[in-house]
C-alpha positions in Angstrom: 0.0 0.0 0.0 1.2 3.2 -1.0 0.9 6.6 1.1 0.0 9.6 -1.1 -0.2 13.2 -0.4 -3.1 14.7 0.5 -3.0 17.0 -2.1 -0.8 17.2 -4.6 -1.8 20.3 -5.7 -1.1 22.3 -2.5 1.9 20.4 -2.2 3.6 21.7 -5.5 2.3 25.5 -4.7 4.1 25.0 -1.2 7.3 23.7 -2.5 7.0 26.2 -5.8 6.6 28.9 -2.9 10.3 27.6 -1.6 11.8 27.6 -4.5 13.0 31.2 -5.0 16.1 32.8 -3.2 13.7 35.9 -2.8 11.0 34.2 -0.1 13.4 31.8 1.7 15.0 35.6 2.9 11.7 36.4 3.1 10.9 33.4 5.2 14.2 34.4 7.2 13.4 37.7 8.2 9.7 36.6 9.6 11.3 33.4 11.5 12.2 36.1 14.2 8.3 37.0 14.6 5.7 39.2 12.6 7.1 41.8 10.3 5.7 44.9 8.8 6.2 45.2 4.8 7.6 48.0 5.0 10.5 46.6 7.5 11.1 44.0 5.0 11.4 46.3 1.8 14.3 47.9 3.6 16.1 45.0 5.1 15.5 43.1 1.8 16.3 46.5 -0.5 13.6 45.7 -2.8 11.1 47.4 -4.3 7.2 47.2 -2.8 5.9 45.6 -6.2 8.8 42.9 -6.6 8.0 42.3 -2.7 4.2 42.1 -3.1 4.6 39.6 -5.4 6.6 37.3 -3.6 4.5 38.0 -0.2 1.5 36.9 -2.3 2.9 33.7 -3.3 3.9 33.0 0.0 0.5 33.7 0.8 -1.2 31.4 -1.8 1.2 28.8 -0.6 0.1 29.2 3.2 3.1 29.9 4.2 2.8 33.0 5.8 -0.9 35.1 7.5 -0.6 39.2 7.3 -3.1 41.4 8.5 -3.3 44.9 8.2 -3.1 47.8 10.3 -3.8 51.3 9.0 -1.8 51.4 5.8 0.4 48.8 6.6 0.1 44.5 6.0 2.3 42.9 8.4 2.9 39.6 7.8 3.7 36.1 9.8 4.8 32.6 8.9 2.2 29.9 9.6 3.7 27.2 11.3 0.9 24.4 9.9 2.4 25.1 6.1 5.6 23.7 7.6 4.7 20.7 9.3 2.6 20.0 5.8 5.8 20.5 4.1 7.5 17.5 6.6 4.1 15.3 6.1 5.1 15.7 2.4 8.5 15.2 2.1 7.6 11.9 4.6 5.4 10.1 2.0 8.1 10.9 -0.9 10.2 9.4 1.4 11.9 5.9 0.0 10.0 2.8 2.2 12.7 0.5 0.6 16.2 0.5 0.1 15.6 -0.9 -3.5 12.6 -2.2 -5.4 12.1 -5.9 -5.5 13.2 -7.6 -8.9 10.1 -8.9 -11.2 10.0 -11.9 -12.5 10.1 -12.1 -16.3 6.5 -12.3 -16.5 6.4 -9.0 -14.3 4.1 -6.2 -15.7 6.4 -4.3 -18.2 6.4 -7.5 -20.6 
């Protein structure tokens, strides 16, 4: 019996979502706690639109909450994506060591 992810879907937005230099700082910066967009533009040196975009991926992944206070989004990782990232990465995980050899009347004949 096989173990498959929950969705496969989610799964390649959250690891698509890792994937880029940009968000893992991004991903740095907020392991210390909440952060205010504004903090991040100018610890990061980017620009607001390059940021947003990258925030809203994050976002779409469900790797990070914001919420908004006056003018200002402040943003937060969400712990959950994470511990869906290690379910994920646990049923890609090899079972085996190697897969048993087929007889010659196996299924590829």
């Amino acid at each position: 019996m096989t173990t498959r992810s929950a969705d496969p879907v989610a799964t390649a937005a959250l690891f698509h979502a890792l994937a880029d230099p940009m968000r893992i700082e991004v991903l740095e910066l907020l392991a210390n706690g909440e952060r205010c967009v504004c903090d991040l533009m100018e610890d990061l040196d980017v620009a607001q639109s390059r940021l947003s975009w990258h925030l809203k991926t994050l976002k779409d992944a469900g790797l990070v909450t914001d919420r908004r206070e006056g003018r200002w989004s402040y943003y937060t990782i969400e712990r959950g994506a994470f511990e869906r990232a290690e379910a994920a990465l646990a049923t890609l995980k090899p079972r085996a060591r190697r897969l048993a050899v087929r007889a010659l009347s196996g299924c590829c004949d």
